[in-house]
C-alpha positions in Angstrom: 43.4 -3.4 -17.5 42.2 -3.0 -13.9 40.1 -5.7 -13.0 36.2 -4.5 -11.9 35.7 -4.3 -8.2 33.3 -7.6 -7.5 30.9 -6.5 -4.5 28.7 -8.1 -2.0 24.9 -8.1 -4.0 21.9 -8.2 -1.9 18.9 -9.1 -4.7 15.6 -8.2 -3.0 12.5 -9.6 -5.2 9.2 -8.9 -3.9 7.1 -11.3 -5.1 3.0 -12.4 -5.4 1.7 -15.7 -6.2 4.3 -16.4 -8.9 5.3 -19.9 -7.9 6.1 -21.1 -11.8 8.6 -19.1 -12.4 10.8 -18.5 -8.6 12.6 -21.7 -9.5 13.8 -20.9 -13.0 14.4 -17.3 -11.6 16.7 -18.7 -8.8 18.7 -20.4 -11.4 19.7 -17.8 -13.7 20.0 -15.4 -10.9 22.6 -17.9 -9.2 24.2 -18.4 -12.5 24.7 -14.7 -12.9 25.7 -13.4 -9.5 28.5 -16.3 -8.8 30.7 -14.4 -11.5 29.7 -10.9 -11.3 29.8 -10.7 -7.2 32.1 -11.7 -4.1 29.0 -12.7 -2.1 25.3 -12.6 -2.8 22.1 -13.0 -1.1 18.6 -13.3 -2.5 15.7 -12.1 -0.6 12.3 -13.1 -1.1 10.1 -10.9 0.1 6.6 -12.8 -0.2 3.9 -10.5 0.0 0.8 -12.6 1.2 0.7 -15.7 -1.8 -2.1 -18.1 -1.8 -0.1 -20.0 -4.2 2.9 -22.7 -3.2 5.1 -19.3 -3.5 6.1 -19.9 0.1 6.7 -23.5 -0.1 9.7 -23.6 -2.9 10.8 -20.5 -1.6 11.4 -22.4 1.8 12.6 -25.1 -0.1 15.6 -23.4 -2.1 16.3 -21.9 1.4 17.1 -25.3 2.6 19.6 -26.3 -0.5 21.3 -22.2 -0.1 21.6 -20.7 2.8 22.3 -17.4 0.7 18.4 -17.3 0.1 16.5 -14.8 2.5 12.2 -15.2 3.2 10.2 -12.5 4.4 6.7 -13.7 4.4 4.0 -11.2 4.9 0.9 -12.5 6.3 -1.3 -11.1 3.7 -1.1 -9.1 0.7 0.4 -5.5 1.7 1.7 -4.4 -1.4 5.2 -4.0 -3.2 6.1 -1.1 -1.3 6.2 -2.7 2.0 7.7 -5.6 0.4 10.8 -3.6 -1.0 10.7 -1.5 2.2 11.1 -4.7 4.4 13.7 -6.3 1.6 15.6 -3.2 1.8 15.8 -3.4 5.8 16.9 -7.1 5.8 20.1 -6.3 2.9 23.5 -6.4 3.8 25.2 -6.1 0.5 26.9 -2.6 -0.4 24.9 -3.0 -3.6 21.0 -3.8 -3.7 19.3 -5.3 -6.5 15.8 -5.0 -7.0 14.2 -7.2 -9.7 10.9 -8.9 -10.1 9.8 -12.6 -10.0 7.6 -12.9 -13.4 10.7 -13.5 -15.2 9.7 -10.2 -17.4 13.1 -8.9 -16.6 16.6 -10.4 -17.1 19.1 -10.9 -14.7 21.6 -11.2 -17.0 21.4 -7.5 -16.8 22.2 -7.2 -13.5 26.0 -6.9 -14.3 25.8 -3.8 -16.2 24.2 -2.3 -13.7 26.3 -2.5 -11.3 28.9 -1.4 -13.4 27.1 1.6 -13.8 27.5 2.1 -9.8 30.8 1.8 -10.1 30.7 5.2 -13.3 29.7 7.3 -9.9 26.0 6.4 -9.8 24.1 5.9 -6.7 21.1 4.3 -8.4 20.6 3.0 -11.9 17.2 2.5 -13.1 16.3 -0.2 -15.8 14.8 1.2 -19.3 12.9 -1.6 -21.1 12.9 0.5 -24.2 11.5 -2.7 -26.0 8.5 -3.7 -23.7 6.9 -6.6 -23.9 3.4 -6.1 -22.7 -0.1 -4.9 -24.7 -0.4 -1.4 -25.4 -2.9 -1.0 -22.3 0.2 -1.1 -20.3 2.8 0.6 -22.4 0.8 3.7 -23.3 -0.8 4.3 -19.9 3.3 4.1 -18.9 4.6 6.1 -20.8 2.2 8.8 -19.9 3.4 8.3 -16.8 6.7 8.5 -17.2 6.6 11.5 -19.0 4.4 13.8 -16.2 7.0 11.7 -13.3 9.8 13.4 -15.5 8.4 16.8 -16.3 7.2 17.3 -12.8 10.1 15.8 -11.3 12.7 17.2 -13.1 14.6 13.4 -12.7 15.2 12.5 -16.6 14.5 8.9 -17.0 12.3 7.1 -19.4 10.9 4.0 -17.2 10.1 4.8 -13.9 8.1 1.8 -13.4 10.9 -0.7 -14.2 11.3 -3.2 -11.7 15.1 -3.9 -12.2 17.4 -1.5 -10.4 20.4 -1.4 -8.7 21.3 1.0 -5.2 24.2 1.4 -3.4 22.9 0.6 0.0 23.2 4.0 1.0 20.4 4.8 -1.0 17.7 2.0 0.4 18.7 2.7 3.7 18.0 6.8 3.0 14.9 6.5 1.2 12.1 5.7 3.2 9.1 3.7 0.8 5.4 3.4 1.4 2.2 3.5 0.1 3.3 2.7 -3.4 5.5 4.8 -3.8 8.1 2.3 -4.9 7.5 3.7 -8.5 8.9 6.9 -7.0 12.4 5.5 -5.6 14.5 7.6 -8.1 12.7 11.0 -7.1 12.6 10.5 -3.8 16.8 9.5 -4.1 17.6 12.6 -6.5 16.3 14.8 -3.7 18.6 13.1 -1.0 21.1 14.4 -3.7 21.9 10.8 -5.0 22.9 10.7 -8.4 20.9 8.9 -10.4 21.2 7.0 -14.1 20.0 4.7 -16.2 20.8 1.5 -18.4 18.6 0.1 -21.4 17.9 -3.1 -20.2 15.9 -6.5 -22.3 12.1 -7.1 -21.2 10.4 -10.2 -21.8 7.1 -11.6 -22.4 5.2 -12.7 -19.5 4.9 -16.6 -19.6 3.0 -17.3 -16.0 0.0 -15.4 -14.3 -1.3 -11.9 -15.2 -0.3 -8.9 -13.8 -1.1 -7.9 -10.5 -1.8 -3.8 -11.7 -5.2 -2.5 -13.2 -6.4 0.1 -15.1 -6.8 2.4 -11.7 -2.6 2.0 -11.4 -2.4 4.8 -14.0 -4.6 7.6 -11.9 -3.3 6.1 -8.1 0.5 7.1 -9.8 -1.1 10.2 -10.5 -2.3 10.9 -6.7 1.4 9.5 -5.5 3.5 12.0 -7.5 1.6 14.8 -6.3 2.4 13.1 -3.0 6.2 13.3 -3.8 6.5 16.5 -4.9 4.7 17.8 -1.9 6.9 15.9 0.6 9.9 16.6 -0.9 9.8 20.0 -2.9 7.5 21.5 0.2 7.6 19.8 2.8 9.8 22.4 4.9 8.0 25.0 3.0 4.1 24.2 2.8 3.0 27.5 2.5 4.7 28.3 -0.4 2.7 26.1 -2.2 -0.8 26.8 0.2 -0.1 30.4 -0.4 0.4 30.3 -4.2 -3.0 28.2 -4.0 -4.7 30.5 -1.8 -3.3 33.9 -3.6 -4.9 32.2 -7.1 -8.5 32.2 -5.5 -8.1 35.7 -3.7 -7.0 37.0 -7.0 -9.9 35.4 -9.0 -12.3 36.5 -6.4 -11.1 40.0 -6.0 -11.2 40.5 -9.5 -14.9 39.6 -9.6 -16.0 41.2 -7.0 -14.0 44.5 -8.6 -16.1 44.5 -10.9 -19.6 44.7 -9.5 -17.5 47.4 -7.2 -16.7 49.5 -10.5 -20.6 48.7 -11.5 -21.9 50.2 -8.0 -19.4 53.6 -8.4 -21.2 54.1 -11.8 -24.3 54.2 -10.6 -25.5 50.7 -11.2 -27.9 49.0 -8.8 -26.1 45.4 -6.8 -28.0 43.2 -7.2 -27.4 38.9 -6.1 -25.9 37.5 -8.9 -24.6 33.5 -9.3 -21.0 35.3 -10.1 -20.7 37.1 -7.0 -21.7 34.5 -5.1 -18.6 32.8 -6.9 -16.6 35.6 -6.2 -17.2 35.6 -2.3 -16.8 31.7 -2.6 -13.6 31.7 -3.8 -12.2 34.7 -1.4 -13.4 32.9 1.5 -11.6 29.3 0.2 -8.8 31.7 -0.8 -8.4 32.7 3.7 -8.7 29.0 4.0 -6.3 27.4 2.2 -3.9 30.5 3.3 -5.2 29.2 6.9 -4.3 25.8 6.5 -0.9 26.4 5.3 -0.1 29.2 8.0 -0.9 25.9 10.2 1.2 23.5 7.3 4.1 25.9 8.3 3.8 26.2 11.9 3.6 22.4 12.2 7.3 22.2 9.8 8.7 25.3 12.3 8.6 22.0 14.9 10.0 19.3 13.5 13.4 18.8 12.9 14.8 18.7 9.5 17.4 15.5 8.4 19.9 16.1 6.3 22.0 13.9 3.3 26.0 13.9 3.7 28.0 13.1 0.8 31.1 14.1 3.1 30.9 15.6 7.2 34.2 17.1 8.6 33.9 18.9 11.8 36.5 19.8 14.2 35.6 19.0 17.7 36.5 22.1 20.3 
């Protein structure tokens, strides 16, 4: 039997004030990655702790010169931590995972052998979750619109652990929070994307850093991704659809006092046909703003995703 191609792993953890548990995470992530990889490197992306976070981070830096700090002056959020992670990786295969302990890097061997099945990202599925039901139900809410809308079919969008051929991380530009959105934004690049049922854990240090208001900010950030990548070269597609809703609405009510007045019936000011001239006038300004949407895309040039570029040069 062919022996599994071992590769160089760059494991980026963003992580925030989580100082029990980096110590017993750098063990078993050691541990795991000395068999499963040629090389490895483990990034700590430290997003703004008030905690000693920093401090045995710096100190397992001075025993292993394979650990990597990024220390963010205050708290920015995970995005910008995985952004910057994702920047400072040299591996051909990027590991994301987070630092609560939650997730299992013994898992992190089966996901890389899913790279190597033809995958370009493979997202964790903690189909067994470990937290209270105000977290799992608000997810998988989540998960469900992220897939309808999306048209990506995965069950856990918010799972930390995931694994990227580097191509990937250094394609998909991340911020805001839209780190929950890393496999939409790939499967538009034209990444292939799959997914591995992977063990969760109870959390045994801290709380969670994510409130109640995660579930409707997700919410505001798909409809972000859908727009910037389903209309981004096309905005008036979607402004004109908008617009053409209202104009129809408002037509149609004002059609009808029009039918009223050829009868014979007086016009008189009514709340509805104020709402009808409302919505025809919101209707020419929506239309307005995409008309500018699309003049503003006419200028910008559009990048593009190669799998494979042959030219011949003349």
């Amino acid at each position: 039997m062919e022996e599994a191609k071992k590769h160089c792993v760059s494991v980026v953890i963003p992580l925030y004030n989580e100082e029990r548990s980096l110590d017993e995470l750098y063990r078993r992530l050691t541990a795991v990655l000395e068999g499963a990889a040629a090389r490895h490197e483990l990034i700590f992306v430290d997003d703004g702790s008030t905690d000693g976070s920093l401090e045995i981070i710096r100190r397992l830096r001075s025993g292993d010169r394979r650990v990597k700090i990024i220390g963010f002056s205050r708290n920015y959020g995970k995005s910008p931590a995985l952004s910057e992670g994702f920047r400072a990786a040299r591996g051909d295969v990027v590991v994301t995972i987070d630092a609560d302990l939650q997730d299992n890097p013994d898992e992190i061997p089966g996901l890389i052998a899913r790279l190597d099945d033809g995958y370009d990202l493979v997202s964790g599925w903690k189909q067994d979750r470990k937290d209270p039901i105000t977290k799992t139900w608000p997810s998988k809410l989540f998960n469900a619109v992220t897939s309808l809308a999306s048209g990506i079919r995965l069950h856990d969008f918010n799972c930390g652990l995931k694994a990227y051929r580097v191509d990937v991380v250094k394609r998909v530009r991340v911020y805001g929070e839209l780190h929950r959105f890393i496999p939409v934004l790939a499967g538009w690049e034209g990444f292939r994307i799959g997914e591995q049922r992977v063990s969760h854990s109870e959390r045994r240090f801290g709380r969670s850093k994510y409130g109640a208001s995660r579930l409707l900010n997700g919410m505001f950030d798909l409809m972000t991704v859908m727009f910037i990548t389903r209309r981004a070269t096309t905005p008036l597609h979607l402004f004109g659809r908008i617009a053409f809703l209202f104009l129809a609405g408002g037509g149609l009510i004002n059609l009808y006092f029009l039918v009223q007045w050829i009868m014979g019936e007086g016009l008189h000011v009514r709340p509805l046909m104020v709402l009808g001239l409302i919505m025809i006038v919101i209707s020419i300004q929506i239309g307005s703003i995409g008309l500018l949407a699309e003049l503003q895309s006419s200028t910008m040039q559009q990048t593009f995703s190669y799998r494979e570029y042959e030219v011949d040069d003349q």
